[in-house]
PDB file of N, CA, C and O in Angstrom, chain B, residues numbered from 101:
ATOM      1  N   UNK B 101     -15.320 -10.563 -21.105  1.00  0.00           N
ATOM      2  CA  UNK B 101     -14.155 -10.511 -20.237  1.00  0.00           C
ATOM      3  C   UNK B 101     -13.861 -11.935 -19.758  1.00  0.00           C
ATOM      4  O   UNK B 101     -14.799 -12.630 -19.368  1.00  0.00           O
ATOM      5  N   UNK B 102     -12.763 -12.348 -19.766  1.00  0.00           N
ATOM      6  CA  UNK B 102     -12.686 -13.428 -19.250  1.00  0.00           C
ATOM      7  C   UNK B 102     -12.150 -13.612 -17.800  1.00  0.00           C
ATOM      8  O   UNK B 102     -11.780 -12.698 -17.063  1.00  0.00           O
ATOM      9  N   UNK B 103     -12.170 -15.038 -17.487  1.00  0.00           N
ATOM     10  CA  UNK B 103     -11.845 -14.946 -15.823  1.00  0.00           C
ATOM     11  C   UNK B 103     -10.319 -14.152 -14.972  1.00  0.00           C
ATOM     12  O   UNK B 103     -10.254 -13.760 -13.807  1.00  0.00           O
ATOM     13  N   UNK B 104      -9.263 -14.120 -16.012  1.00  0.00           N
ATOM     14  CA  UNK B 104      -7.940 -14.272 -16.087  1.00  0.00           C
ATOM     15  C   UNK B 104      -8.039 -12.117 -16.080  1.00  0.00           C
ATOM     16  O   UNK B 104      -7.472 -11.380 -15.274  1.00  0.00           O
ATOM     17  N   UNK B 105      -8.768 -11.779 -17.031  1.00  0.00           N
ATOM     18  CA  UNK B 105      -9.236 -10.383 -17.448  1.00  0.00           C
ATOM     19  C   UNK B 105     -10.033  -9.892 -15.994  1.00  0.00           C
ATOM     20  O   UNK B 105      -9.785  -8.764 -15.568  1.00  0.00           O
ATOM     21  N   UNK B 106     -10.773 -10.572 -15.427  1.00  0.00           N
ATOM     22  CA  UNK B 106     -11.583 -10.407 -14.171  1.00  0.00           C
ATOM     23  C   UNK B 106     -10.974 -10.277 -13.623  1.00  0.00           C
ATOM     24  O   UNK B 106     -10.710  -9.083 -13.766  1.00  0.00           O
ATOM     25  N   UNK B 107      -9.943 -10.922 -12.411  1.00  0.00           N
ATOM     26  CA  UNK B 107      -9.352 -11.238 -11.591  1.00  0.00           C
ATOM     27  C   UNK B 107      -7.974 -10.439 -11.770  1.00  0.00           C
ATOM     28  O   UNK B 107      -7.269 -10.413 -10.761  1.00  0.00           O
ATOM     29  N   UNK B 108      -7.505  -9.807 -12.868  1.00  0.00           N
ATOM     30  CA  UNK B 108      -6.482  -9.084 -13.320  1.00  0.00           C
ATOM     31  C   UNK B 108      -7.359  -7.495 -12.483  1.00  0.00           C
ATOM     32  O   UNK B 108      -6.821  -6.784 -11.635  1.00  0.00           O
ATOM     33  N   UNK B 109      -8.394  -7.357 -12.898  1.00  0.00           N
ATOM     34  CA  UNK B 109      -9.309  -6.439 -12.745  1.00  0.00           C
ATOM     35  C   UNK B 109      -9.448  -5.531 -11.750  1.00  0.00           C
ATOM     36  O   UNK B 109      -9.252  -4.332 -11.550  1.00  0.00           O
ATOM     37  N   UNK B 110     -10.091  -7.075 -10.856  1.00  0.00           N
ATOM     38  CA  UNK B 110     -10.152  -6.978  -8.997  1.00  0.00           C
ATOM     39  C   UNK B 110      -9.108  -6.954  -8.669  1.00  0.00           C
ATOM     40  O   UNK B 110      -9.303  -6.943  -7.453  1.00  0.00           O
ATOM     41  N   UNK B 111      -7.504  -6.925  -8.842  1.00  0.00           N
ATOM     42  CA  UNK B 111      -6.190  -7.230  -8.478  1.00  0.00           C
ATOM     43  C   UNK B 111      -6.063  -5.318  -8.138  1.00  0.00           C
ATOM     44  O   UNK B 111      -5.743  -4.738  -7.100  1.00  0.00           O
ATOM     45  N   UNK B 112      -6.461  -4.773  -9.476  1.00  0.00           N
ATOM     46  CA  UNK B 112      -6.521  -3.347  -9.515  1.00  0.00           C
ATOM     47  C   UNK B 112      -7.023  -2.703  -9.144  1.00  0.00           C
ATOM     48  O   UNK B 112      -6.522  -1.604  -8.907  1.00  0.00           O
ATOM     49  N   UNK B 113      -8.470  -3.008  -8.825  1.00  0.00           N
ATOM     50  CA  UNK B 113      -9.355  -1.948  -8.244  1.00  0.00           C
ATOM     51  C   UNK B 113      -8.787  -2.236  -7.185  1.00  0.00           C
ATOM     52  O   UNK B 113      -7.876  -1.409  -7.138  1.00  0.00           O
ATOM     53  N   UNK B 114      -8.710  -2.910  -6.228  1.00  0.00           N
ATOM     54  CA  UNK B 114      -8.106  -3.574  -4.898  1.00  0.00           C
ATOM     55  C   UNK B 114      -6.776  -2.399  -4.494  1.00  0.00           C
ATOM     56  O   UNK B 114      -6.912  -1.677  -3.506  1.00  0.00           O
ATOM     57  N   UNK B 115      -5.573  -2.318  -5.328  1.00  0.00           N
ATOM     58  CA  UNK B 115      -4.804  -1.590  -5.210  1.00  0.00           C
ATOM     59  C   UNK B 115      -5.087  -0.479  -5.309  1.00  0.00           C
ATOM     60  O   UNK B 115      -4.469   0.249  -4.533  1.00  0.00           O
ATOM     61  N   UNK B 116      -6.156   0.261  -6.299  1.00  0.00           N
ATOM     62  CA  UNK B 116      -6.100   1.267  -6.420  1.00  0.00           C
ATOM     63  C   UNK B 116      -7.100   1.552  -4.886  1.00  0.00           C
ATOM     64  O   UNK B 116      -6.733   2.586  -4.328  1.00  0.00           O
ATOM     65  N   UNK B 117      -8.057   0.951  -4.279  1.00  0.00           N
ATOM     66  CA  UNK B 117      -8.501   1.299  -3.295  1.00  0.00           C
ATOM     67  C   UNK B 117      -7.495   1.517  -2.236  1.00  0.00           C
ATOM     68  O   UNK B 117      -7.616   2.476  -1.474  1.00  0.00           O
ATOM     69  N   UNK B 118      -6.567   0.737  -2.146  1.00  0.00           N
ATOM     70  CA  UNK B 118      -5.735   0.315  -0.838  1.00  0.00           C
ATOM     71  C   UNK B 118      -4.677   1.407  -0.878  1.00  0.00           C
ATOM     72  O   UNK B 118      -3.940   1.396   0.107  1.00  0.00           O
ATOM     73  N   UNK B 119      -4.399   2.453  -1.888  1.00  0.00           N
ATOM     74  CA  UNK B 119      -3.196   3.494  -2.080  1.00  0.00           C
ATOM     75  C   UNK B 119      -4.364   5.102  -2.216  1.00  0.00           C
ATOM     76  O   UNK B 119      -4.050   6.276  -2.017  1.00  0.00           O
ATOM     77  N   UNK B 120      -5.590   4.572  -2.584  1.00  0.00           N
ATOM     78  CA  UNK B 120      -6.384   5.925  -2.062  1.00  0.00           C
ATOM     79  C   UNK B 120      -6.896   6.060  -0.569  1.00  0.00           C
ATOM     80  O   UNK B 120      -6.881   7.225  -0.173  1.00  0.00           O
ATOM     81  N   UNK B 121      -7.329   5.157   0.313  1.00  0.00           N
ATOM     82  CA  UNK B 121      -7.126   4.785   1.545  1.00  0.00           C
ATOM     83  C   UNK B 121      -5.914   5.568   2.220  1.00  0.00           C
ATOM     84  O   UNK B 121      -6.086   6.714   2.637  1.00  0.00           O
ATOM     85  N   UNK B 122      -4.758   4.959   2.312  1.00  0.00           N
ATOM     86  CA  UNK B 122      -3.206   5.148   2.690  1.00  0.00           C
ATOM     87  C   UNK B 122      -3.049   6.891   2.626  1.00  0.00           C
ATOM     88  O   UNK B 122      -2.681   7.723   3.455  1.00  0.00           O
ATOM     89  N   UNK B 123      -3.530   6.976   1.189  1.00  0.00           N
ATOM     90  CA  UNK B 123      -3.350   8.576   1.038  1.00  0.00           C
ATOM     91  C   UNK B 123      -4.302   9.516   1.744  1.00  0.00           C
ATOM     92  O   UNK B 123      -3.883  10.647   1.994  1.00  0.00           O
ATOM     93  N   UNK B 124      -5.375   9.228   2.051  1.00  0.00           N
ATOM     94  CA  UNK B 124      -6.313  10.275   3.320  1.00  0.00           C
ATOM     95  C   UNK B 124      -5.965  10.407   4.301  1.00  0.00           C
ATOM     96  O   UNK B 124      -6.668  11.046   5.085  1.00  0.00           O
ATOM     97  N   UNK B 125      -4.869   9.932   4.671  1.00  0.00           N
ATOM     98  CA  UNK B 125      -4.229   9.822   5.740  1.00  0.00           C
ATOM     99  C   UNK B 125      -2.816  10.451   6.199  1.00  0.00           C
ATOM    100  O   UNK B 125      -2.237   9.973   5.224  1.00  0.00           O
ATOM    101  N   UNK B 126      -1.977  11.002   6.752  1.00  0.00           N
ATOM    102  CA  UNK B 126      -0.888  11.605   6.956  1.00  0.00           C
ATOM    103  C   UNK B 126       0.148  10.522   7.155  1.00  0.00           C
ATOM    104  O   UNK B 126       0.094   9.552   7.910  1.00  0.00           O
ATOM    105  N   UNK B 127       1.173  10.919   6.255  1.00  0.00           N
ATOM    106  CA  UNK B 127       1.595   9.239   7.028  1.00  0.00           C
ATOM    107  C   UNK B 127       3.242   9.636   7.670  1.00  0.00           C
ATOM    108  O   UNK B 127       4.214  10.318   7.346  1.00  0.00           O
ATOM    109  N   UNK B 128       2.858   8.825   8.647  1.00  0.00           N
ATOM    110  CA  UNK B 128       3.919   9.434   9.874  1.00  0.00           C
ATOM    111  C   UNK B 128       4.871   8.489  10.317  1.00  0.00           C
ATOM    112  O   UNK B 128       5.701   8.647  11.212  1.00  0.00           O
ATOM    113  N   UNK B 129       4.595   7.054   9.302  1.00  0.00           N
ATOM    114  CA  UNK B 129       6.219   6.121   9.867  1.00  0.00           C
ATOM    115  C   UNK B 129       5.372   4.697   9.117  1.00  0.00           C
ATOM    116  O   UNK B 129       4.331   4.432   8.516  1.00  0.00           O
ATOM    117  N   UNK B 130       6.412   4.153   9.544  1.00  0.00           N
ATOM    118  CA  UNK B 130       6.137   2.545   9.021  1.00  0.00           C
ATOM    119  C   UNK B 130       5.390   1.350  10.175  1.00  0.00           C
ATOM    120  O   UNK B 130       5.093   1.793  11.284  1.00  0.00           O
ATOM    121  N   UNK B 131       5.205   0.376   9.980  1.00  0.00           N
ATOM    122  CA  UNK B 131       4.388  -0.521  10.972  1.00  0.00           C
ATOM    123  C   UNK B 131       4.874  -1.306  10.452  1.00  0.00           C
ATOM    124  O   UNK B 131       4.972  -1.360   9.226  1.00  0.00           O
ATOM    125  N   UNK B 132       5.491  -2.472  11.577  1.00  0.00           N
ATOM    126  CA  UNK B 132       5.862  -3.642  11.064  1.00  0.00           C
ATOM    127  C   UNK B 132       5.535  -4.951  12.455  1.00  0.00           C
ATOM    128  O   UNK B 132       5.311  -4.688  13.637  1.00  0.00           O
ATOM    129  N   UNK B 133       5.585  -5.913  12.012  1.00  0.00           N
ATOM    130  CA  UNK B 133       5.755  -6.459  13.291  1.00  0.00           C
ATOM    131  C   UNK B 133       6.170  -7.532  13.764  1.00  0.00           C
ATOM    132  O   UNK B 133       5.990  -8.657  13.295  1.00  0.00           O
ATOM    133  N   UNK B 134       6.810  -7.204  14.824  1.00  0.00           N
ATOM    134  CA  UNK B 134       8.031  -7.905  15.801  1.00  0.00           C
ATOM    135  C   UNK B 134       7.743  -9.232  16.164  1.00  0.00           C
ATOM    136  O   UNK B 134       7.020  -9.207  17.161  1.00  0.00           O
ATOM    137  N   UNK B 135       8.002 -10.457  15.776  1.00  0.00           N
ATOM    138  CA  UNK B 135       7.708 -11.093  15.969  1.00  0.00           C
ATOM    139  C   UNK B 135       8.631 -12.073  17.187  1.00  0.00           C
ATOM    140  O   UNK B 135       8.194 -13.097  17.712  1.00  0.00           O
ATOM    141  N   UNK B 136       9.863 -11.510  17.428  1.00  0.00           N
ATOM    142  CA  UNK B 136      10.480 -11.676  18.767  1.00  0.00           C
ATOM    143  C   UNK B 136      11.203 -13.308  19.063  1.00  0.00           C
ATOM    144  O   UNK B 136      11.287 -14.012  18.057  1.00  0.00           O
ATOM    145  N   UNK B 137      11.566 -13.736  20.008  1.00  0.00           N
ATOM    146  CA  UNK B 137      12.080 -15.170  19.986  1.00  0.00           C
ATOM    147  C   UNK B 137      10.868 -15.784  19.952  1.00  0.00           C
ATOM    148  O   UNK B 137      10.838 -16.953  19.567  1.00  0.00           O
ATOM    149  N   UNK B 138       9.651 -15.124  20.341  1.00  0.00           N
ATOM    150  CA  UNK B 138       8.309 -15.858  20.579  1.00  0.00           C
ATOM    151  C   UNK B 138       7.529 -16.090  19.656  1.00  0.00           C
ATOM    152  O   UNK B 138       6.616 -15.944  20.469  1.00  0.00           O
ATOM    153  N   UNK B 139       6.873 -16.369  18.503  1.00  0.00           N
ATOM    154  CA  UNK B 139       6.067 -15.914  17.760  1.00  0.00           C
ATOM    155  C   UNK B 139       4.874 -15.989  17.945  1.00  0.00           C
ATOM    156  O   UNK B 139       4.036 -15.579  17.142  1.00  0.00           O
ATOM    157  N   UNK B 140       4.601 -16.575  19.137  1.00  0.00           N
ATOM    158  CA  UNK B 140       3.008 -16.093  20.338  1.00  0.00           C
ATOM    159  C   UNK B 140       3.100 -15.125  20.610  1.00  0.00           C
ATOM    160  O   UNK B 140       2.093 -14.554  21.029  1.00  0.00           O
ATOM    161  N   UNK B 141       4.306 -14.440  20.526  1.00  0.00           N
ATOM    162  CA  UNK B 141       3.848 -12.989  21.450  1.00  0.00           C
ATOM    163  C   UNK B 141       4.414 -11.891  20.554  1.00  0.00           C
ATOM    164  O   UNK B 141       5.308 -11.127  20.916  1.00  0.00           O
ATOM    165  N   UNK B 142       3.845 -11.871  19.398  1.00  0.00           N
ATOM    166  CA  UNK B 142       4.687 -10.850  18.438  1.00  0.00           C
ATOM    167  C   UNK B 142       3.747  -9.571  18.839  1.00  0.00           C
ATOM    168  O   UNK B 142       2.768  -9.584  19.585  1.00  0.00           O
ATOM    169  N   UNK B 143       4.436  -8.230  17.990  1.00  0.00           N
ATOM    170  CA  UNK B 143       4.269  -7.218  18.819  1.00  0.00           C
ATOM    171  C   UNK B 143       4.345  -5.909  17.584  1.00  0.00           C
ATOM    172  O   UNK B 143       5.374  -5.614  16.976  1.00  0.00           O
ATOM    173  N   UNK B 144       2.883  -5.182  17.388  1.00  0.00           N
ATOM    174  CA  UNK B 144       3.111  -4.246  15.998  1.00  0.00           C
ATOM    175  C   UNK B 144       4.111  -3.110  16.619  1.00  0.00           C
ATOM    176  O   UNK B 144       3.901  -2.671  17.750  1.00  0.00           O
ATOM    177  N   UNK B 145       4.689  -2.871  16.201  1.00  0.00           N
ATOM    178  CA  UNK B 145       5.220  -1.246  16.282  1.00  0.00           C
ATOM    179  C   UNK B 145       5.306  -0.754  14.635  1.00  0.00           C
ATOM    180  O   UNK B 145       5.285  -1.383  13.577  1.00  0.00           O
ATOM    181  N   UNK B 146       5.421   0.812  15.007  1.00  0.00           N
ATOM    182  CA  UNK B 146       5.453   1.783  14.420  1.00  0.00           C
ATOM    183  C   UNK B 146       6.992   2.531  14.575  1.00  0.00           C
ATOM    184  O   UNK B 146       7.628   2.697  15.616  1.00  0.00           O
ATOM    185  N   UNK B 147       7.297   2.849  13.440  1.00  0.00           N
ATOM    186  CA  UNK B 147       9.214   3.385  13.433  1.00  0.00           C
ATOM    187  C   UNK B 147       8.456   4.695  12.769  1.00  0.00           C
ATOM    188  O   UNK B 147       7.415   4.648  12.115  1.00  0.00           O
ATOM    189  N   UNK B 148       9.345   6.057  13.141  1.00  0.00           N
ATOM    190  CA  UNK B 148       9.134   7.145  12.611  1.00  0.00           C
ATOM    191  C   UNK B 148      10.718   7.257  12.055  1.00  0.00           C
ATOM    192  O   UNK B 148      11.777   7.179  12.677  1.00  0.00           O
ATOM    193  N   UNK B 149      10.375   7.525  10.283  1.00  0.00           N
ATOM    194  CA  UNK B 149      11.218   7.530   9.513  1.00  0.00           C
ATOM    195  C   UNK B 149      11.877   9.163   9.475  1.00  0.00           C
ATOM    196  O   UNK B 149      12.988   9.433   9.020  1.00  0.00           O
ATOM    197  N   UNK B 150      11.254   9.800   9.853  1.00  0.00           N
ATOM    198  CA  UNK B 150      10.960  11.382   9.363  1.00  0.00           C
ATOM    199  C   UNK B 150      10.548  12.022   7.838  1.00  0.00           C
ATOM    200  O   UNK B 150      10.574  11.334   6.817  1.00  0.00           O
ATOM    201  N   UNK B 151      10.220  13.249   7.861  1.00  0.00           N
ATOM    202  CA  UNK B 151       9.166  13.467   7.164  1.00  0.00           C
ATOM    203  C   UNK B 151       9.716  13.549   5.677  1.00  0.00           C
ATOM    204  O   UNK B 151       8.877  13.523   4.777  1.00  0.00           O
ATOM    205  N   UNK B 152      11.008  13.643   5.365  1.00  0.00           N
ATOM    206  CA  UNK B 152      11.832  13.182   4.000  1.00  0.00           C
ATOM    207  C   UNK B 152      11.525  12.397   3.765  1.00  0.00           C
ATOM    208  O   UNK B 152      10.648  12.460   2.904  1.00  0.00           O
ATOM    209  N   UNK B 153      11.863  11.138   4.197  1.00  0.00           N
ATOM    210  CA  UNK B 153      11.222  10.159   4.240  1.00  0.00           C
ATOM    211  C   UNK B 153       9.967   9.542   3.859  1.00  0.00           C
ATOM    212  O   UNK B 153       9.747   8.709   2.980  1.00  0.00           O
ATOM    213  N   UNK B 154       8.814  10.366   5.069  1.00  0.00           N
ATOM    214  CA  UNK B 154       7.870  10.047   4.846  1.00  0.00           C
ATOM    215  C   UNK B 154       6.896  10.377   3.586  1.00  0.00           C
ATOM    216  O   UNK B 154       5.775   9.979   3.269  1.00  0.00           O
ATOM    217  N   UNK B 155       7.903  11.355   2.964  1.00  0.00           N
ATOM    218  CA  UNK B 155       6.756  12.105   2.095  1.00  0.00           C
ATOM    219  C   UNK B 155       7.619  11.546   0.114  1.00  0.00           C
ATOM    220  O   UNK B 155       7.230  11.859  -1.011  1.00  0.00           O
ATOM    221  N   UNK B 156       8.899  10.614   0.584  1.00  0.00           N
ATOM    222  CA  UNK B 156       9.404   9.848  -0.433  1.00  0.00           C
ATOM    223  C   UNK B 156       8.429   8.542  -0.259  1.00  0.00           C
ATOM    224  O   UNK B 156       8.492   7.817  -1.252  1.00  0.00           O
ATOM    225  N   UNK B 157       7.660   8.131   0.626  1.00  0.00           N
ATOM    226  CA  UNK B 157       7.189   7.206   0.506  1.00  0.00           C
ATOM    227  C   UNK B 157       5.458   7.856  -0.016  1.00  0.00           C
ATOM    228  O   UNK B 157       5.143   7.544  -1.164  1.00  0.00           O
ATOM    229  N   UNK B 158       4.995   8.234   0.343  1.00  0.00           N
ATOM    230  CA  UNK B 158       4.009   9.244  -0.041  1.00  0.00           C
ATOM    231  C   UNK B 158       3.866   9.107  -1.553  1.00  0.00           C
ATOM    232  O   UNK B 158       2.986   8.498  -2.163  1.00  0.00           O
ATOM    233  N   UNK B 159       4.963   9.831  -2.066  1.00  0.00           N
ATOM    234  CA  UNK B 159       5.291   9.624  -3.527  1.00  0.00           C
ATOM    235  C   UNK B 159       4.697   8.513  -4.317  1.00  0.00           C
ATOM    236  O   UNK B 159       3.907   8.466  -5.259  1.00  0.00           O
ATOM    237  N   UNK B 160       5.521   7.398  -3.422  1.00  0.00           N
ATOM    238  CA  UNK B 160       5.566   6.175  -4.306  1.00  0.00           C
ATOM    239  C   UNK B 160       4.301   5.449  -4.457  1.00  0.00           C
ATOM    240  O   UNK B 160       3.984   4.731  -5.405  1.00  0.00           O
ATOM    241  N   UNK B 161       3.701   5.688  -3.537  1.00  0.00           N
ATOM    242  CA  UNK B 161       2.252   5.493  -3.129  1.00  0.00           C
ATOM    243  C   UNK B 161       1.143   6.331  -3.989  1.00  0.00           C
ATOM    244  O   UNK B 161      -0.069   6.121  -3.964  1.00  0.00           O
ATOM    245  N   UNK B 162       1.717   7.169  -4.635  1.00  0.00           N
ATOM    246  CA  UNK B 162       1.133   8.336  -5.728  1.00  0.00           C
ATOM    247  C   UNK B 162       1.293   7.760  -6.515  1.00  0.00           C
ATOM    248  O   UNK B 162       0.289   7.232  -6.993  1.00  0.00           O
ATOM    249  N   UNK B 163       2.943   7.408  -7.320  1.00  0.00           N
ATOM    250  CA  UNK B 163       2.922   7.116  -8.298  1.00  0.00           C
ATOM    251  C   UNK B 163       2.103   5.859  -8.808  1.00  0.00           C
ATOM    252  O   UNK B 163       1.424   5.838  -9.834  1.00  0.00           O
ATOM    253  N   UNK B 164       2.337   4.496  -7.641  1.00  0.00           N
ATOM    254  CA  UNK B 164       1.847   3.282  -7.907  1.00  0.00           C
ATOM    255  C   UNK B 164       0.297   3.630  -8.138  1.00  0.00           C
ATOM    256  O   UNK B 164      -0.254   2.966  -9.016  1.00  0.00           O
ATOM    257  N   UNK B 165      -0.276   4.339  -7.636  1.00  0.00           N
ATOM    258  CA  UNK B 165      -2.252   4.536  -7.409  1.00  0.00           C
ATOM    259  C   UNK B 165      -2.074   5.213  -9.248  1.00  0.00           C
ATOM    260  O   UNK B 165      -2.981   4.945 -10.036  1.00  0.00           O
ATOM    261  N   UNK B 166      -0.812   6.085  -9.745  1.00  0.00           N
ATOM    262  CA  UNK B 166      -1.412   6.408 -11.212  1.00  0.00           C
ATOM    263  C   UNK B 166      -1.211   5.432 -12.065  1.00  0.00           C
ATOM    264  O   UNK B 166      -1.855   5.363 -13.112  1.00  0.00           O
ATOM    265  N   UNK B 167       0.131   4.151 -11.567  1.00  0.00           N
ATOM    266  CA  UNK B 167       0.188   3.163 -12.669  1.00  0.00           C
ATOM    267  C   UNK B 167      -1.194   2.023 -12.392  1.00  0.00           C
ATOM    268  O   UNK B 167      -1.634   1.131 -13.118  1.00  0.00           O
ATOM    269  N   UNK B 168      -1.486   2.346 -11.463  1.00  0.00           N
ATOM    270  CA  UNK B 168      -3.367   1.014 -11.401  1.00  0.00           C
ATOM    271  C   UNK B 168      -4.041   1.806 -12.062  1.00  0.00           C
ATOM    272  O   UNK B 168      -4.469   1.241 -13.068  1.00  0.00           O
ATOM    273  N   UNK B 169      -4.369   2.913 -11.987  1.00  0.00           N
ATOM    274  CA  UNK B 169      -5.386   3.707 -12.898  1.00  0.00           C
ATOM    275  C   UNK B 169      -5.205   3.480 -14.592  1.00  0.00           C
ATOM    276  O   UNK B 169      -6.013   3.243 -15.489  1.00  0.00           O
ATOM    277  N   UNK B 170      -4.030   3.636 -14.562  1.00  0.00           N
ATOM    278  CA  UNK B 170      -3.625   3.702 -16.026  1.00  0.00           C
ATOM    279  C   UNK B 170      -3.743   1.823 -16.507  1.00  0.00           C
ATOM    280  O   UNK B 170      -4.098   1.616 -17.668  1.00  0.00           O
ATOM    281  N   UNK B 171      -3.544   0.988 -15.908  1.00  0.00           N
ATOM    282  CA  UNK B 171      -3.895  -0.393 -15.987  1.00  0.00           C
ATOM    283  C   UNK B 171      -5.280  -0.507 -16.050  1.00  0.00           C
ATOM    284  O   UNK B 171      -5.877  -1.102 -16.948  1.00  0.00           O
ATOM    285  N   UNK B 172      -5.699  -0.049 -15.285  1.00  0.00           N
ATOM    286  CA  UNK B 172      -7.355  -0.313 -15.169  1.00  0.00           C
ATOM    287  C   UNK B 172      -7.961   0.413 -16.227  1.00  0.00           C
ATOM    288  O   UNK B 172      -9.056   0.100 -16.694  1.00  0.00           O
ATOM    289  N   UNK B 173      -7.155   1.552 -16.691  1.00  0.00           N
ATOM    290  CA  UNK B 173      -8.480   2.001 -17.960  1.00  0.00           C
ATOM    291  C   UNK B 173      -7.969   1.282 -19.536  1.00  0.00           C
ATOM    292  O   UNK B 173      -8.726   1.211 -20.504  1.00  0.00           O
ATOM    293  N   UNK B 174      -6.585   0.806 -19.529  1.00  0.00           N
ATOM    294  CA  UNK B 174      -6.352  -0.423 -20.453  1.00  0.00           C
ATOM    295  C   UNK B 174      -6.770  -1.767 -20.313  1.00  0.00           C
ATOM    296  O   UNK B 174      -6.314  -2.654 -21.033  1.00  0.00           O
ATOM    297  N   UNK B 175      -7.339  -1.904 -19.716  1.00  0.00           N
ATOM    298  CA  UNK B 175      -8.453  -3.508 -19.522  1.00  0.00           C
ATOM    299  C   UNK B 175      -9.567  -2.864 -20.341  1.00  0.00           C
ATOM    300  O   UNK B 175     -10.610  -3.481 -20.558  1.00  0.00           O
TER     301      UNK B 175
END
C-alpha cells in the first residue's frame, strides 16, 4: 500500500466512523456557530429544521456512510 493509498484509507475509515457516530443518535437540528461582531465571543447554537427535514438529512448521512464503505472495500 502506498502512502497516498494509506492516507486515502484513514480519510475513509474517519468518515465512515464520523456518519456511524451521527447516526446513533436522533438528530434534531443543525449546530452552527455564531460568531457575532465579536469573534471572542462567538456562540454555538442549534436551529431546529423539523423532522422533514431532519430525516432528509439523515438520509444523506446514510447514503454518504454507503459511498465510504463501498470506497473502502475498493482500496
Amino acid at each position: 500500500m502506498t502512502e497516498e493509498q494509506y492516507e486515502k484509507a484513514r480519510f475513509i475509515k474517519s468518515g465512515i466512523n464520523k456518519c456511524e457516530e451521527v447516526l446513533r443518535y436522533d438528530i434534531k437540528g443543525v449546530f452552527y456557530r455564531d460568531e457575532g461582531i465579536y469573534p471572542t465571543k462567538s456562540v454555538d447554537r442549534c436551529v431546529s429544521l423539523g423532522d422533514e427535514v431532519n430525516e432528509k438529512i439523515k438520509k444523506i448521512i446514510e447514503e454518504r456512510l454507503e459511498q465510504f464503505k463501498k470506497e473502502f472495500e475498493e482500496l
